[in-house]
Backbone as a chain_set.jsonl record, in Angstrom:
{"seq": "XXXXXXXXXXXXXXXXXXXXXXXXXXXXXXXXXXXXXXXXXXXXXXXXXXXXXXXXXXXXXXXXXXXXXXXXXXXXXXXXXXXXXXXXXXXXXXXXXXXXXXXXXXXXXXXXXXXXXXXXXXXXXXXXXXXXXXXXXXXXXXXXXXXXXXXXXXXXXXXXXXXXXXXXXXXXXXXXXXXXXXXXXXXXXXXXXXXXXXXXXXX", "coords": {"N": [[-31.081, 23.391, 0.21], [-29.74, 26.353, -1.718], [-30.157, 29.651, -2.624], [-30.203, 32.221, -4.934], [-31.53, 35.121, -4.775], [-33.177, 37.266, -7.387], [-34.461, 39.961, -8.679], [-35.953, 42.191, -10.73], [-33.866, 42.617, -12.756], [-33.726, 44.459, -15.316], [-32.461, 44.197, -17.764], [-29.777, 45.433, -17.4], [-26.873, 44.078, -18.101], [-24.174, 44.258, -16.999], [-24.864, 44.701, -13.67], [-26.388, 42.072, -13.944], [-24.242, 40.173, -14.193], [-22.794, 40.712, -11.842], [-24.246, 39.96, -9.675], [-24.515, 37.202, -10.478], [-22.278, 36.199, -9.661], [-21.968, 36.043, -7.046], [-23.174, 32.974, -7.177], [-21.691, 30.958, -6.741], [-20.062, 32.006, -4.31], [-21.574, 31.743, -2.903], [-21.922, 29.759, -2.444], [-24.326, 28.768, -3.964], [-27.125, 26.334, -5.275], [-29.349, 27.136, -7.18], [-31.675, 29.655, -8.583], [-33.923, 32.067, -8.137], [-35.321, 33.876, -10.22], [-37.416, 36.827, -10.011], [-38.849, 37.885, -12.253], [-39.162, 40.917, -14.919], [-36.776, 40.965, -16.17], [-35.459, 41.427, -19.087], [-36.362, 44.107, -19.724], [-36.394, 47.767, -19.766], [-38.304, 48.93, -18.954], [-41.318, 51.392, -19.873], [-41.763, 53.403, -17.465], [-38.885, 53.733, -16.324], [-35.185, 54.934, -16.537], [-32.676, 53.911, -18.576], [-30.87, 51.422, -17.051], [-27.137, 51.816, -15.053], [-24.895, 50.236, -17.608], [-26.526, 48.797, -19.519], [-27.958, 45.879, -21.586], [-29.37, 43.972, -22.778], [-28.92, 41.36, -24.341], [-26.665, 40.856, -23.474], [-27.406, 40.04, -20.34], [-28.676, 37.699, -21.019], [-26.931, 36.227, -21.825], [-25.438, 36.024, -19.59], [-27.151, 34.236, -17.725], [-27.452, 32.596, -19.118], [-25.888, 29.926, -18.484], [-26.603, 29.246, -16.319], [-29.379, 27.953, -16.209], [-30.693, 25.392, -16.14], [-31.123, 25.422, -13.573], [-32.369, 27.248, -12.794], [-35.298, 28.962, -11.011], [-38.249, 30.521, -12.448], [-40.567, 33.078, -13.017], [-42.887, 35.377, -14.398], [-42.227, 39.401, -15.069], [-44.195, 42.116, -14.753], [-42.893, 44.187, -17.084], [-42.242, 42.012, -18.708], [-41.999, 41.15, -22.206], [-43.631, 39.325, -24.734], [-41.748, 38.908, -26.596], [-39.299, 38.827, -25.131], [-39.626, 36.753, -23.494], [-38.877, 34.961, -24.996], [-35.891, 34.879, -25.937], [-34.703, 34.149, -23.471], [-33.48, 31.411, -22.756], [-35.447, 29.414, -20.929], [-37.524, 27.414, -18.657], [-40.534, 29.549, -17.945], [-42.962, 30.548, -15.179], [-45.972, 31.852, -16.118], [-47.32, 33.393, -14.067], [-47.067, 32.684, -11.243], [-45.02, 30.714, -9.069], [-44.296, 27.575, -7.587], [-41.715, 26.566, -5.155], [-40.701, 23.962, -3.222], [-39.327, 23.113, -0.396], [-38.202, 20.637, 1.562], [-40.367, 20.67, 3.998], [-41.272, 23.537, 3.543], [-43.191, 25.471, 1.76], [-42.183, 28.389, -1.019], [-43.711, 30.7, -2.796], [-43.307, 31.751, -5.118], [-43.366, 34.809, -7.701], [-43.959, 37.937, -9.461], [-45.342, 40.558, -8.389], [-47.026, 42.053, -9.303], [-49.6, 40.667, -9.475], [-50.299, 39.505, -7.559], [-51.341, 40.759, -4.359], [-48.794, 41.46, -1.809], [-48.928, 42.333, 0.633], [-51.759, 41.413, 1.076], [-51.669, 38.691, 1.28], [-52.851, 35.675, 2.041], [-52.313, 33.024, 3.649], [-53.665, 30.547, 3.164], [-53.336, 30.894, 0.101], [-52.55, 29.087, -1.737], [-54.629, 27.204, -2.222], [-56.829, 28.42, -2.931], [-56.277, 29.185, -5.627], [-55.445, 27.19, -6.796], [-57.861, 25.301, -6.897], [-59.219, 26.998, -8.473], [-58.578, 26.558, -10.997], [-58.731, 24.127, -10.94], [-56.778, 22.467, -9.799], [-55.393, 20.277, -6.954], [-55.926, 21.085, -3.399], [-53.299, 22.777, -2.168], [-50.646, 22.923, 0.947], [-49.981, 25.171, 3.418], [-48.819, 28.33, 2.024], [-45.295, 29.832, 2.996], [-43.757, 31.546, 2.463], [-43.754, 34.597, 0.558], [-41.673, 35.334, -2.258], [-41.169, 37.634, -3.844], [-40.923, 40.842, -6.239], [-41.44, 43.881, -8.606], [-41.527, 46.238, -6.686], [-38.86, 47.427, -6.128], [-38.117, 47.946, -4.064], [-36.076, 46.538, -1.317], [-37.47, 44.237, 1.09], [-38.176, 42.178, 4.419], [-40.32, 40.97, 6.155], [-43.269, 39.558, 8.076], [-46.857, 39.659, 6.847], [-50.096, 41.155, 7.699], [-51.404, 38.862, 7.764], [-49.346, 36.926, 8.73], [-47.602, 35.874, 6.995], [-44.506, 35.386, 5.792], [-42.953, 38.004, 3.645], [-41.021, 38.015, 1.275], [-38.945, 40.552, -0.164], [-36.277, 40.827, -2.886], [-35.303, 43.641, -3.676], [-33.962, 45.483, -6.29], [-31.43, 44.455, -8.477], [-30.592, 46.522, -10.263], [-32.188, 48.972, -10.648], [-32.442, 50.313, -7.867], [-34.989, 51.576, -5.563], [-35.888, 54.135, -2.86], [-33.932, 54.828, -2.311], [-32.183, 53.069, -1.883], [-29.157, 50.986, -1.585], [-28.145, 48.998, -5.278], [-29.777, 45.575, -4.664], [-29.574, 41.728, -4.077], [-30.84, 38.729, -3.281], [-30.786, 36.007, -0.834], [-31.412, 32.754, -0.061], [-31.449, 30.301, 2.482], [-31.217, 27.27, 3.032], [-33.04, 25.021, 5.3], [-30.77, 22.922, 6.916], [-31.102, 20.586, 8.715], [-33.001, 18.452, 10.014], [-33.783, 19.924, 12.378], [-32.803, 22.682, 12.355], [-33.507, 26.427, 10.8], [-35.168, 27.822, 8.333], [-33.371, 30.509, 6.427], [-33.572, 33.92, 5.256], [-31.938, 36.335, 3.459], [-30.736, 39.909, 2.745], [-28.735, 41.592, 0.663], [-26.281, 43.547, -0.211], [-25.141, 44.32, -3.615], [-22.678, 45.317, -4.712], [-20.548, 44.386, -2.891], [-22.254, 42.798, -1.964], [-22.111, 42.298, 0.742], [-24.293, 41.783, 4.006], [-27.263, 42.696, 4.739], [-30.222, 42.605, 5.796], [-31.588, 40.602, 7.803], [-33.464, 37.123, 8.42], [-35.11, 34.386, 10.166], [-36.709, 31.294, 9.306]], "CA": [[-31.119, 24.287, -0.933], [-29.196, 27.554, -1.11], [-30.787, 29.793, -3.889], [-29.829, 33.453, -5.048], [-32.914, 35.511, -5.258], [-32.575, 38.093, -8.135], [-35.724, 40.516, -9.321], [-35.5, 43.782, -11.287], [-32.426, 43.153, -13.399], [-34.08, 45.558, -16.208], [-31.652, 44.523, -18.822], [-28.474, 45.859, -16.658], [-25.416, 42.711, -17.936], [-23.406, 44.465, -15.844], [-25.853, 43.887, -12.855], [-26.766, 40.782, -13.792], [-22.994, 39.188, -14.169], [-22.171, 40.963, -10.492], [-25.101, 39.139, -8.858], [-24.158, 35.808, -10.723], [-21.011, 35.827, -9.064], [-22.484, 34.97, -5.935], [-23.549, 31.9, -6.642], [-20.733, 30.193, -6.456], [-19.706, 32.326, -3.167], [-22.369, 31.682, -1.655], [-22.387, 27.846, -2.794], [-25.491, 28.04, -4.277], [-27.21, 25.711, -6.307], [-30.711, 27.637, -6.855], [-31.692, 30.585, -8.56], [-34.95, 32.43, -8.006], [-35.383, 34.644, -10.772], [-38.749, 37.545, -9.727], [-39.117, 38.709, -13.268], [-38.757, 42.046, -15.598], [-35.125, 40.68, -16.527], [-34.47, 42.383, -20.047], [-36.591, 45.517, -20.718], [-35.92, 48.51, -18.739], [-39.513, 49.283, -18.791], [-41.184, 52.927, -19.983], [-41.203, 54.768, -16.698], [-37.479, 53.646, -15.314], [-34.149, 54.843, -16.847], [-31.795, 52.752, -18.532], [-29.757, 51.219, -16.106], [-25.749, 51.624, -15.966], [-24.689, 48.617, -18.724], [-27.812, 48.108, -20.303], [-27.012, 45.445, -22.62], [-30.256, 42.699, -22.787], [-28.762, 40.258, -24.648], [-25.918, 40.756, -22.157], [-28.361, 39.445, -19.266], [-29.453, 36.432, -21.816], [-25.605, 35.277, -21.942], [-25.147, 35.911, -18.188], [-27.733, 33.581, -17.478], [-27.817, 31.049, -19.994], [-25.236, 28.411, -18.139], [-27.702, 28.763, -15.199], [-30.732, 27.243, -17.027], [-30.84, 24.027, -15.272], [-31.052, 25.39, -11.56], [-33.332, 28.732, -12.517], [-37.008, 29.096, -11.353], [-38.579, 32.323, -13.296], [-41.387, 33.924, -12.953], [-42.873, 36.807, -15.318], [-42.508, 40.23, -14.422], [-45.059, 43.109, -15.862], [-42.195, 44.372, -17.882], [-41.688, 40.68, -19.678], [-42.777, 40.804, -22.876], [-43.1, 37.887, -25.299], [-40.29, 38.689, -27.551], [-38.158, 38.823, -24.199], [-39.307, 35.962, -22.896], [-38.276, 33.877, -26.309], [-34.499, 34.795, -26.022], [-34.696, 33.785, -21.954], [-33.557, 29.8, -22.4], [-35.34, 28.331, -19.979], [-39.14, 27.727, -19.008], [-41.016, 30.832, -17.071], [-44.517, 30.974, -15.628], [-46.851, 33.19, -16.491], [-48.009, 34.06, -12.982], [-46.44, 31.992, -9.817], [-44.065, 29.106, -8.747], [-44.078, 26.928, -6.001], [-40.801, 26.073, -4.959], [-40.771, 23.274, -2.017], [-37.771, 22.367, 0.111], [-38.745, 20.038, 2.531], [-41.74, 20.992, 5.034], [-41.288, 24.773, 3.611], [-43.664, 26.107, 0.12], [-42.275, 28.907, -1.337], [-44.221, 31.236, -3.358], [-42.904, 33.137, -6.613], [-44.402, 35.755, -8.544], [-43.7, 39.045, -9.427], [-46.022, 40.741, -7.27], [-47.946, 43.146, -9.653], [-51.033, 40.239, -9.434], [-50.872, 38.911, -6.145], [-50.784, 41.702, -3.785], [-48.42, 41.29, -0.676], [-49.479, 42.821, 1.428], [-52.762, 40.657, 1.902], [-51.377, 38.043, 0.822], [-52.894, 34.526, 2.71], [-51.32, 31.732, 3.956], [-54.11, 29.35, 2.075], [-53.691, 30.973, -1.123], [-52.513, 27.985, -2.946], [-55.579, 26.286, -2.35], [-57.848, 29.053, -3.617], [-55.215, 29.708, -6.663], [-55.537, 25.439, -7.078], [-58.923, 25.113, -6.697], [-59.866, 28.002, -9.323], [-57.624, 26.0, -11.869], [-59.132, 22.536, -10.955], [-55.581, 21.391, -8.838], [-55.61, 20.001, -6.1], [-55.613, 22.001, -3.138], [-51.845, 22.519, -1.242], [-50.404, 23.296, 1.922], [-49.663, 26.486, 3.809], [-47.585, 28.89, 2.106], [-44.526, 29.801, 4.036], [-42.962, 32.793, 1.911], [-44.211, 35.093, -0.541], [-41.028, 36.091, -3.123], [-41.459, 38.925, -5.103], [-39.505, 41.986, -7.567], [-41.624, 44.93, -8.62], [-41.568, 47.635, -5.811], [-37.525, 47.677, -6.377], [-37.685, 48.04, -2.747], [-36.081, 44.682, -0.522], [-38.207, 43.89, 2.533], [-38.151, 41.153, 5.031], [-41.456, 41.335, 7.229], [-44.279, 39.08, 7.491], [-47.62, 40.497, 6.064], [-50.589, 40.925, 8.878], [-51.922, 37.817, 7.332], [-48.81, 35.684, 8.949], [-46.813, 34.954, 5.781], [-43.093, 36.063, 5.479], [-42.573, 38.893, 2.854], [-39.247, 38.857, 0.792], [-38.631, 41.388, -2.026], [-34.392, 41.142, -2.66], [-35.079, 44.959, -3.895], [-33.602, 45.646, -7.396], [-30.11, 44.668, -8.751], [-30.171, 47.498, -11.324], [-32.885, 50.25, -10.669], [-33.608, 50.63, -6.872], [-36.092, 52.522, -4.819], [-36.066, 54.082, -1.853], [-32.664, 55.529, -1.382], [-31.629, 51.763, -1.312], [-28.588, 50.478, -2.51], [-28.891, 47.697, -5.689], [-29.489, 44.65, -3.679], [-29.839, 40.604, -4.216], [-31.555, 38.039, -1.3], [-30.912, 35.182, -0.406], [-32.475, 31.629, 0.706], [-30.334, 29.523, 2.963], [-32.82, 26.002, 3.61], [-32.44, 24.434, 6.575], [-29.927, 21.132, 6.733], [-31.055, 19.335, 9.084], [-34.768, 18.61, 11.011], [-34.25, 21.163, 14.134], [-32.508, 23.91, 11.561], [-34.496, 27.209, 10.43], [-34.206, 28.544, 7.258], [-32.516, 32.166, 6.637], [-33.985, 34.66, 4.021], [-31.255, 37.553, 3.805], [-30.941, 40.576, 1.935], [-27.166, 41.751, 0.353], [-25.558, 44.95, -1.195], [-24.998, 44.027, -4.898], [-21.261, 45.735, -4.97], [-19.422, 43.536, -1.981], [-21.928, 40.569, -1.149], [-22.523, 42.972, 2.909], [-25.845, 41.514, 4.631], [-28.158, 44.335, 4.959], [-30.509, 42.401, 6.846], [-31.476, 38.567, 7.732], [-34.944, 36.608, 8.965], [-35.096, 33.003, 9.978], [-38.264, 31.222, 8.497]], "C": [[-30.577, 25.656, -0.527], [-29.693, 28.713, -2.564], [-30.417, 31.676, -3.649], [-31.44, 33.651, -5.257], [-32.571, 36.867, -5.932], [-34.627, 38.595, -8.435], [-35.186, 41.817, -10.078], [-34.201, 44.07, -12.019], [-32.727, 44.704, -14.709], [-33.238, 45.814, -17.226], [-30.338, 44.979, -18.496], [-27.567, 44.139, -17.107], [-24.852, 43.473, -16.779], [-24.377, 43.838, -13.758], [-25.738, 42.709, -12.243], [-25.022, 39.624, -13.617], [-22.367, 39.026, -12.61], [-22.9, 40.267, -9.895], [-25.221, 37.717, -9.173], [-22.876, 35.287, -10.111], [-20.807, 35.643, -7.708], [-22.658, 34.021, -5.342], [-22.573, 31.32, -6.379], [-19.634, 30.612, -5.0], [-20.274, 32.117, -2.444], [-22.97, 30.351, -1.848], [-23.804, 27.798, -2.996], [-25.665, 26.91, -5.482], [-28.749, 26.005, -7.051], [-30.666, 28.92, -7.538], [-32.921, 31.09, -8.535], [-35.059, 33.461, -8.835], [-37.078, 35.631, -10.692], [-39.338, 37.794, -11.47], [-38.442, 40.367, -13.565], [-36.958, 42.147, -15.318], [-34.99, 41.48, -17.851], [-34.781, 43.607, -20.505], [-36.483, 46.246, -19.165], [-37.315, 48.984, -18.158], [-39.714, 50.94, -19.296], [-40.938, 53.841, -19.008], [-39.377, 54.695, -15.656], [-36.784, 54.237, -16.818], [-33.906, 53.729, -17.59], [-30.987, 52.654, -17.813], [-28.31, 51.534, -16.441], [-25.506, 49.704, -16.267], [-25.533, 48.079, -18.681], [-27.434, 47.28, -21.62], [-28.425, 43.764, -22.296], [-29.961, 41.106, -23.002], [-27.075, 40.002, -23.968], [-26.133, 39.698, -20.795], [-28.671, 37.945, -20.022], [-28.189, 35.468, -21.428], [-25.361, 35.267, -20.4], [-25.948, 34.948, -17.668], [-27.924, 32.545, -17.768], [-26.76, 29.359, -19.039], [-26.076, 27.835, -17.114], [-29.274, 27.817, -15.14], [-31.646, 27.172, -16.366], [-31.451, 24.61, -14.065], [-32.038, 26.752, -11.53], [-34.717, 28.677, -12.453], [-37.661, 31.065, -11.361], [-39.554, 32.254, -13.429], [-41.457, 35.494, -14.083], [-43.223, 38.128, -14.778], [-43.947, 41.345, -15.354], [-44.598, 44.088, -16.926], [-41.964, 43.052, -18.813], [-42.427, 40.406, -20.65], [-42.619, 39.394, -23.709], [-41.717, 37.709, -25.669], [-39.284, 38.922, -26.248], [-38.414, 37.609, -23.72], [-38.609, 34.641, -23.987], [-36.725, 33.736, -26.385], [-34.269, 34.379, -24.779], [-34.962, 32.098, -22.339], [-33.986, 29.568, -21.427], [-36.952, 28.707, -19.347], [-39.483, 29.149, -17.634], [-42.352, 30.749, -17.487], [-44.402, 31.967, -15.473], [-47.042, 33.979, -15.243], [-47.547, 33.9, -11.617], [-45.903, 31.069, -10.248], [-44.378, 29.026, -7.57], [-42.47, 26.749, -5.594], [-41.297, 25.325, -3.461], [-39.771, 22.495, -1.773], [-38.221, 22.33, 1.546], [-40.074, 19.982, 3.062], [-42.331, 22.757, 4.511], [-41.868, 24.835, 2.106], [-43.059, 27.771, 0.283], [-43.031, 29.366, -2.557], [-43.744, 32.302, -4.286], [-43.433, 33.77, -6.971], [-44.119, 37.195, -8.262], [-43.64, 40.328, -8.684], [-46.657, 42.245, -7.683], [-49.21, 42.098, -9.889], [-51.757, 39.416, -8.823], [-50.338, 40.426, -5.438], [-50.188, 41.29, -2.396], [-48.305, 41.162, 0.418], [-50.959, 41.954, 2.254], [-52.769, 39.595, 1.544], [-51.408, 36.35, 1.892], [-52.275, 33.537, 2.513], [-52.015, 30.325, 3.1], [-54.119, 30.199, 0.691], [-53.552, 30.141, -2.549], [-54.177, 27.607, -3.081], [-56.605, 27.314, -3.113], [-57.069, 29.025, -4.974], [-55.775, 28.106, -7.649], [-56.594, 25.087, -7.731], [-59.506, 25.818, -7.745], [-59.403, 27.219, -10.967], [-57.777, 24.887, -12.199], [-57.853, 21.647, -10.458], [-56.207, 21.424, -7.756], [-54.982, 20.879, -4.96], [-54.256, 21.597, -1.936], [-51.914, 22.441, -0.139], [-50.041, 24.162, 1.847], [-48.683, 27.095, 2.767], [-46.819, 29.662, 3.125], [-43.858, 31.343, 3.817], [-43.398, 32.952, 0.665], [-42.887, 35.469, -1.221], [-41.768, 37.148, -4.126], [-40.821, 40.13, -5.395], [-41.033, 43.198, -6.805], [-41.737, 46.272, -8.093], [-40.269, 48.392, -5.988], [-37.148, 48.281, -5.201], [-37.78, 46.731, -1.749], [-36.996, 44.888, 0.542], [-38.757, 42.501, 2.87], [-38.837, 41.84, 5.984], [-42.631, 39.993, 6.783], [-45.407, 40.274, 7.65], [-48.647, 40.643, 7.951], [-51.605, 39.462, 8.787], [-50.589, 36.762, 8.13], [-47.857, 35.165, 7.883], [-45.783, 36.008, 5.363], [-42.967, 36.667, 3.915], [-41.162, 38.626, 2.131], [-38.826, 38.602, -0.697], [-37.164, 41.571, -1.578], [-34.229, 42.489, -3.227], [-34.934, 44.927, -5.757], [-32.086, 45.501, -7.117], [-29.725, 46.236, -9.645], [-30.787, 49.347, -10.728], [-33.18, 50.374, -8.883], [-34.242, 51.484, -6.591], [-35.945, 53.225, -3.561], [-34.918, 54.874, -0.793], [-31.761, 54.095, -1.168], [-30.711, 51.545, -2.302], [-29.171, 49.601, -3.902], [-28.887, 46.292, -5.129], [-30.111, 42.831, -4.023], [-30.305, 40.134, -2.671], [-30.642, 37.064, -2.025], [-31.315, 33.748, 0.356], [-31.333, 30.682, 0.75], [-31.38, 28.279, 3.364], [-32.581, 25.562, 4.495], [-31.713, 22.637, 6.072], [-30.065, 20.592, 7.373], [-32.463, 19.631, 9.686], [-35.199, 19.717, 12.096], [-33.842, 21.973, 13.063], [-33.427, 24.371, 11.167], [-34.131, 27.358, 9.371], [-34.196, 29.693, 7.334], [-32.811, 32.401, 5.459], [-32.57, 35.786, 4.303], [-31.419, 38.836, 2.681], [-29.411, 40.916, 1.692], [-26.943, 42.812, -0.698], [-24.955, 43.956, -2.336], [-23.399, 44.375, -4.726], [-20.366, 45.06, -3.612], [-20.148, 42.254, -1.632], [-22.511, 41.573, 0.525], [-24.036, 42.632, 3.139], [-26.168, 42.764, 4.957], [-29.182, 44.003, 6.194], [-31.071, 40.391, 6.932], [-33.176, 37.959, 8.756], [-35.078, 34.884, 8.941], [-36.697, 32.671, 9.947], [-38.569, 29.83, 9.895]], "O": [[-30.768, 26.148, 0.585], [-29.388, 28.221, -3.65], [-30.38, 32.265, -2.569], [-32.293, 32.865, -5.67], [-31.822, 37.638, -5.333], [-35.631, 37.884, -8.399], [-34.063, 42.297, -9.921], [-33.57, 45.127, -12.045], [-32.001, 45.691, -14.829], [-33.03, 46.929, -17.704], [-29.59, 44.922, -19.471], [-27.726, 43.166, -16.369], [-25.178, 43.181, -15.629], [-24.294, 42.822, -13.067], [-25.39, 42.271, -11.147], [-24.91, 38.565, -13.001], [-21.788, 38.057, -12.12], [-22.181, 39.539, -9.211], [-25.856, 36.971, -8.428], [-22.535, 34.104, -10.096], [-19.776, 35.202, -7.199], [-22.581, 33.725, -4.15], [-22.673, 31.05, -5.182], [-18.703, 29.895, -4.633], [-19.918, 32.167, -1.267], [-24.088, 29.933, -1.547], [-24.511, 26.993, -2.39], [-24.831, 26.605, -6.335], [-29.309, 25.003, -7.496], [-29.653, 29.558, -7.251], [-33.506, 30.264, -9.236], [-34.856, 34.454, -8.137], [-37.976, 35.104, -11.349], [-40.563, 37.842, -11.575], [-37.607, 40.943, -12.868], [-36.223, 42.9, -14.678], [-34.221, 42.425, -17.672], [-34.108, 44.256, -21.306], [-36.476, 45.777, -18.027], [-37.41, 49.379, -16.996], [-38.773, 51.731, -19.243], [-40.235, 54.837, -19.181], [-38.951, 55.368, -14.718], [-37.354, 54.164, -17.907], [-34.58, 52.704, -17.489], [-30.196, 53.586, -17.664], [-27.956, 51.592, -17.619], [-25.727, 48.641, -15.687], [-25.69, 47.033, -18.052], [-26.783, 47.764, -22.546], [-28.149, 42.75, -21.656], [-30.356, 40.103, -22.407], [-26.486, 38.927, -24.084], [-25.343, 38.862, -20.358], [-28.925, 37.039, -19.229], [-28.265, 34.351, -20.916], [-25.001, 34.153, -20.02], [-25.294, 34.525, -16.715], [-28.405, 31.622, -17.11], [-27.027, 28.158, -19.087], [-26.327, 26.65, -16.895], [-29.92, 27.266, -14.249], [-32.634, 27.812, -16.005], [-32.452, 24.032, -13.641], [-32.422, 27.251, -10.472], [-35.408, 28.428, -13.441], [-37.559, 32.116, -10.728], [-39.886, 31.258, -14.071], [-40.587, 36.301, -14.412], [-44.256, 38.254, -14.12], [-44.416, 41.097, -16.464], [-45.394, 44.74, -17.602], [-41.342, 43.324, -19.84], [-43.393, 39.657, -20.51], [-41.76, 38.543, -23.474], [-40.859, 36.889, -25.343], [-38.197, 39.32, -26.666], [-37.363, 37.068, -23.378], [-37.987, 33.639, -23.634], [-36.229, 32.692, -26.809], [-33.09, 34.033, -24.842], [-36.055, 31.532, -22.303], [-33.118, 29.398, -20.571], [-37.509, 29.8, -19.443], [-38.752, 29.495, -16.706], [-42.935, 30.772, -18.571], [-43.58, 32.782, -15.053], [-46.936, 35.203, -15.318], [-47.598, 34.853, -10.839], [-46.026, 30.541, -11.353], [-44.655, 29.866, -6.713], [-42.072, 27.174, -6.678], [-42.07, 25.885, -2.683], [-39.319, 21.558, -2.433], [-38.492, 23.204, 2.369], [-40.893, 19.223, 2.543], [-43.406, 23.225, 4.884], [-41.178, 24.334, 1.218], [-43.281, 28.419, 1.306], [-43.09, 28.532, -3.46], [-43.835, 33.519, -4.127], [-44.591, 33.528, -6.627], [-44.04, 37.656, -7.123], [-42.663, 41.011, -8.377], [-46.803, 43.227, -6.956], [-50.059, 42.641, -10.595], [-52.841, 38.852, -8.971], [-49.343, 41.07, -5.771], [-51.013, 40.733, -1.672], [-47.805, 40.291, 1.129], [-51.193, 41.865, 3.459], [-53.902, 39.153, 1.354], [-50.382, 35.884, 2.388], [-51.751, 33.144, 1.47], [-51.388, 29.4, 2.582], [-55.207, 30.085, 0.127], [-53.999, 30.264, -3.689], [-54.785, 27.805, -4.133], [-57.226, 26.779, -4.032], [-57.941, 28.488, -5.657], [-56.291, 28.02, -8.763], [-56.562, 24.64, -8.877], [-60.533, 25.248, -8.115], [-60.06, 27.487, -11.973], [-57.344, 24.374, -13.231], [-57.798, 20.427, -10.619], [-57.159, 22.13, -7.421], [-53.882, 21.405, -5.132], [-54.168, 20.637, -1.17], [-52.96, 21.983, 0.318], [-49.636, 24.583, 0.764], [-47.671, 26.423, 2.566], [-47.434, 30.157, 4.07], [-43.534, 32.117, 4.717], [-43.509, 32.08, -0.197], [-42.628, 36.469, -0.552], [-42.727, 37.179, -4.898], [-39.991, 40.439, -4.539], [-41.483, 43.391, -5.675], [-41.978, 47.269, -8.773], [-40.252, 49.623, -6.025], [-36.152, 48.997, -5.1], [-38.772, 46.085, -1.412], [-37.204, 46.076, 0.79], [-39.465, 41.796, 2.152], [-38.464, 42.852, 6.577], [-42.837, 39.556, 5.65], [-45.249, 41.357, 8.213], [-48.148, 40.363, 9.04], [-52.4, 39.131, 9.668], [-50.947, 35.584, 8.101], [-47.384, 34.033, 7.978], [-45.986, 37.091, 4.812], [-42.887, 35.851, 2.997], [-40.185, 39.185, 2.628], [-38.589, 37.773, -1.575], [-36.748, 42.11, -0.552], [-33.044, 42.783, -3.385], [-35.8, 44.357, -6.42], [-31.47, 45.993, -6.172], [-28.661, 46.847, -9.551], [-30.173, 50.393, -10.518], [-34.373, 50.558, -8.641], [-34.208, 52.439, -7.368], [-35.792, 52.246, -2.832], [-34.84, 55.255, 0.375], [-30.799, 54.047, -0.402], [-30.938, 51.712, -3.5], [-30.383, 49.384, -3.93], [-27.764, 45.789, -5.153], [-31.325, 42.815, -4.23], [-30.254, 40.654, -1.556], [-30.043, 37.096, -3.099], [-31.525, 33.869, 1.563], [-30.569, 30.299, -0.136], [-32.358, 28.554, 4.06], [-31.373, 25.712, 4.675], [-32.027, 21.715, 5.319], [-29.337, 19.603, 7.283], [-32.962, 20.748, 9.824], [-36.268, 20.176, 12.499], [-34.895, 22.145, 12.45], [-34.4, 23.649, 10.95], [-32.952, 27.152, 9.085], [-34.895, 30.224, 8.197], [-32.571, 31.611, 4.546], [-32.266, 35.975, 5.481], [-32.243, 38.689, 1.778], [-28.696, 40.493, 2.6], [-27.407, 42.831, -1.838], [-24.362, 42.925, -2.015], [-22.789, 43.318, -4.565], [-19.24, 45.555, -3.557], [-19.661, 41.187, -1.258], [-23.433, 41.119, 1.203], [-24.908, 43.195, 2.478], [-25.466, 43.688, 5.367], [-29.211, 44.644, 7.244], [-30.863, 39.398, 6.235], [-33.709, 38.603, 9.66], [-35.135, 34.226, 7.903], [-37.63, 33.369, 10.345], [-39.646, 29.236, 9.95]]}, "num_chains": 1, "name": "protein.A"}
């Protein structure tokens, strides 16, 4: 699996069309969408080329291959024009031996963020309980970072395409899966305007 990881578009088409043009450079077939895709939210700006239903058409061929998550900007009436299903709260994604973990990351916090938290998450819900998670994804800080937490469990926010934080360019990730049994997989992080690795973490 090779999967774009996108958070924080905030309604930016422009943005969102430059960081779709990836996938196909970077042969994916995967998209990881964090949430707060079409409103800009009250305390940010509008991005440059704010254009919502911009972001709707930039996305729509992707459907099929997109797992979305809701951000704390996503309201209903945004998520109704967004073809294609989105939980409320987390995703799993699992490729191979490796769980990833979706979710926004305004209601799991990151930072203390355990390695059994499926099973408590499961268990509260009446599922059955998982295995380890491996990687937390998550948007809202609109700042990227690749670190694990002091809990043991790999961190990675791809920053903001539209609004960042931090002094940081706007920036997309990356998830490269491993292809074969000995292979690691590779989280990266990437400047929005050329595609340039910023920085890289094998899982």
């Amino acid at each position: 699996m090779r999967a774009l990881i996108l958070s924080d578009i905030h309604g930016s088409a422009i943005a969102a069309r430059q960081a779709l043009s990836f996938f196909d450079k970077f042969r994916c077939d995967s998209i990881f969408l964090l949430g707060d895709t079409l409103y800009h939210g009250p305390r940010n700006p509008l991005p440059a080329g704010h254009g919502p239903m911009g972001v709707v058409e930039a996305l729509a061929p992707y459907r099929d291959c997109i797992t979305a998550v809701r951000g704390n900007c996503d309201a209903d009436v945004d998520l109704m024009m967004l073809d294609m299903p989105i939980s409320d709260e987390f995703a799993v994604v699992n490729d191979g031996d490796l769980n990833l973990f979706l979710s926004h990351g305004h209601i799991f916090e990151p930072n203390c963020f355990p390695a059994n938290a499926l099973d408590c998450i499961r268990e509260s819900d009446g599922k059955a309980a998982h295995s380890e998670v491996d990687a937390y994804l998550y948007g809202h800080t609109h700042i990227w970072k690749l670190e694990k937490n002091f809990k043991g469990v790999l961190l990675v926010n791809p920053g903001s395409t539209s609004l960042p934080k931090g002094g940081n360019p706007p920036t997309f990730g990356l998830y490269e899966g491993p292809d074969s049994p000995d292979a690691r997989a590779k989280f990266s992080i990437h400047r929005l305007n050329d595609g340039a690795e910023l920085a890289s973490v094998l899982l």
